[in-house]
C-alpha positions as CSV (number, residue, x, y, z in Angstrom):
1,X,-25.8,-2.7,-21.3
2,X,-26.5,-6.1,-20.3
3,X,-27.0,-7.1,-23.9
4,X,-23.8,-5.6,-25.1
5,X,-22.0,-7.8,-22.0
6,X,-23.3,-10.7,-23.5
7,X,-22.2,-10.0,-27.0
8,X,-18.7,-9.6,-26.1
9,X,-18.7,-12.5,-24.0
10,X,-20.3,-14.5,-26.5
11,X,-17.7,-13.2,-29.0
12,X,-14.6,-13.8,-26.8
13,X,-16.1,-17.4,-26.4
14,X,-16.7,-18.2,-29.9
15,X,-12.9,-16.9,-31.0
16,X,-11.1,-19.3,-28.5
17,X,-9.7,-16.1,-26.2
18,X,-9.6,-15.6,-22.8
19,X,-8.7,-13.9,-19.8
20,X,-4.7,-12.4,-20.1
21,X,-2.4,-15.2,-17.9
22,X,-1.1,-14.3,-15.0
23,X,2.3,-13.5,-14.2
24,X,4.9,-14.9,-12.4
25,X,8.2,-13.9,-11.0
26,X,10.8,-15.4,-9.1
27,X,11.7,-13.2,-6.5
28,X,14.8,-13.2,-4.6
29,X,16.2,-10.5,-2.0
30,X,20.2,-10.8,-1.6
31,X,22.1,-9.8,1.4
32,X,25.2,-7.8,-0.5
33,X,26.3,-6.6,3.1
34,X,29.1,-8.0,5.4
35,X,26.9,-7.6,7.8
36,X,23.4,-9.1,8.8
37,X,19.9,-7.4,8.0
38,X,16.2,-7.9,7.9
39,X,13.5,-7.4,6.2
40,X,10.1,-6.8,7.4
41,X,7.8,-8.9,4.8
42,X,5.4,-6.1,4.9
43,X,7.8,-3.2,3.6
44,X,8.4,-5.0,0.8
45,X,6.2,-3.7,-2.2
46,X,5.5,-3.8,-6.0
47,X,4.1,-1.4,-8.3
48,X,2.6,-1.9,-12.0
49,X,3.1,0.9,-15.0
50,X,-0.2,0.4,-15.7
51,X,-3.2,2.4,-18.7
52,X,-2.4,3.4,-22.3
53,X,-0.5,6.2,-24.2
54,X,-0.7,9.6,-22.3
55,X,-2.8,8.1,-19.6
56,X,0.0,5.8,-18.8
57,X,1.4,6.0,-14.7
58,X,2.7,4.1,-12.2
59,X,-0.4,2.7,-10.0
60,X,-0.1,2.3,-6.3
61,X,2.2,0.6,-4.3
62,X,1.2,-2.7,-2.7
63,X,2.5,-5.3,-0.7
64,X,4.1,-8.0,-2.6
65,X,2.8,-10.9,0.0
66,X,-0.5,-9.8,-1.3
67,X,0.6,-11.7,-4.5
68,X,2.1,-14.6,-2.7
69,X,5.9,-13.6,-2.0
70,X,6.6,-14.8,1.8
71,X,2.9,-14.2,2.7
72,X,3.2,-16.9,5.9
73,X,6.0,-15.1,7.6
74,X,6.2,-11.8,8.8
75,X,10.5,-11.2,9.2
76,X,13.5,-12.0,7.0
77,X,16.7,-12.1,8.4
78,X,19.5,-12.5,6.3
79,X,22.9,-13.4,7.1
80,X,25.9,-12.0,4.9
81,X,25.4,-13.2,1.0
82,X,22.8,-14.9,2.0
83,X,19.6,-15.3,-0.8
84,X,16.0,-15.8,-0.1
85,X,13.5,-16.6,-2.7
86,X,10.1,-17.1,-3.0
87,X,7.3,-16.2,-6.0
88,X,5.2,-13.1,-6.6
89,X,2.3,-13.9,-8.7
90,X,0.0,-10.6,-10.4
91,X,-3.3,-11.3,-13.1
92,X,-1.8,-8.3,-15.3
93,X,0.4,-8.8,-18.3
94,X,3.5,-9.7,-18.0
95,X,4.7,-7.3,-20.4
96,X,3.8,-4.3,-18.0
97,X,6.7,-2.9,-15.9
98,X,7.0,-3.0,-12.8
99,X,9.4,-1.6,-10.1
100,X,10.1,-3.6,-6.5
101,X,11.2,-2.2,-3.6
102,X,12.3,-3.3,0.2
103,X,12.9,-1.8,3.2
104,X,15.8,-3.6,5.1
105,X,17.5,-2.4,8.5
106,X,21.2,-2.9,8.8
107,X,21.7,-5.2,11.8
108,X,25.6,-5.0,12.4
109,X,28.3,-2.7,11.4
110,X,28.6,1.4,11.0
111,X,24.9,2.2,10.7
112,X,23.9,-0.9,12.6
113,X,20.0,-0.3,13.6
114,X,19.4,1.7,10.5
115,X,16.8,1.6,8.0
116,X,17.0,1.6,4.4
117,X,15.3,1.1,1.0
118,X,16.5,-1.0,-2.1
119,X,14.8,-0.9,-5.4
120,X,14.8,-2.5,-8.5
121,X,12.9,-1.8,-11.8
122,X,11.9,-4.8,-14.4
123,X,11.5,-3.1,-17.7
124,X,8.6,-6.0,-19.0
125,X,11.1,-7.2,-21.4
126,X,11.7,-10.5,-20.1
127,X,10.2,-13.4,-21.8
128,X,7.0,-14.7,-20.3
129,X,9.1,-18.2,-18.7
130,X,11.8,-15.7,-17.4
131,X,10.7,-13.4,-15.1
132,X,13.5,-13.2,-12.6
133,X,13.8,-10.1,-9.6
134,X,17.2,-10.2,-7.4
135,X,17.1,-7.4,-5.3
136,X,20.2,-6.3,-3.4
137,X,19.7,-5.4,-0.1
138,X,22.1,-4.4,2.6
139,X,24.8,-2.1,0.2
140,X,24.4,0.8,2.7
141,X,24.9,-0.7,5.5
């Protein structure tokens, strides 16, 4: 085994290749409410569409500060239009999908105190320099 290990290192070494690049998105969560709402950082999570041909499924969901987005703070409050943005970095491919989703409470308004869940899929057809999320939060509220 430990042979074969070193053959294919040996061989990735001697053709110039390399681990796959990580990914990086920009990753923006937009107030679309008239009203205010927050986020908590931690219901915030990404998922990857992830193994090959029939074996092919969504993995787990994890948080997206694990990957860098708002991983100092714990809260988002966001006032009406207001945008927040910070970057989500992952060692797959970029050319794997991936869907995004946030939980966001509705802090004013009709269903003021409520709790709901915005999601948005990215289909991995963006270019590799492009990779742009805006997720809409706050349209039930």
């Amino acid at each position: 085994m430990s042979r074969a290990l070193f053959l294919a290192v040996a061989l990735l070494l001697a053709t110039g290749a390399g681990p796959a690049a990580a990914c990086r998105y920009r990753f923006a969560v937009i107030n679309a409410a008239d009203v205010a709402v927050t986020i908590n950082i931690a219901d915030v999570q990404v998922r990857s569409r992830v193994g090959v041909g029939i074996a092919q499924g969504w993995g787990p969901w994890r948080r997206a500060s694990s990957g860098g987005w708002f991983d100092t703070i714990n809260r988002l409050r966001l006032d009406p239009g207001e945008e927040q943005v910070d970057y989500y970095g992952t060692g797959l491919l970029c050319s794997d999908r991936r869907q995004f989703r946030a939980v966001y409470i509705c802090r004013g308004g009709s269903h003021q105190g409520s709790s709901y869940t915005a999601a948005y899929s990215d289909d991995g057809s963006q270019s590799e320099a492009d990779r742009w999320v805006d997720l809409q939060v706050g349209r039930q509220c």
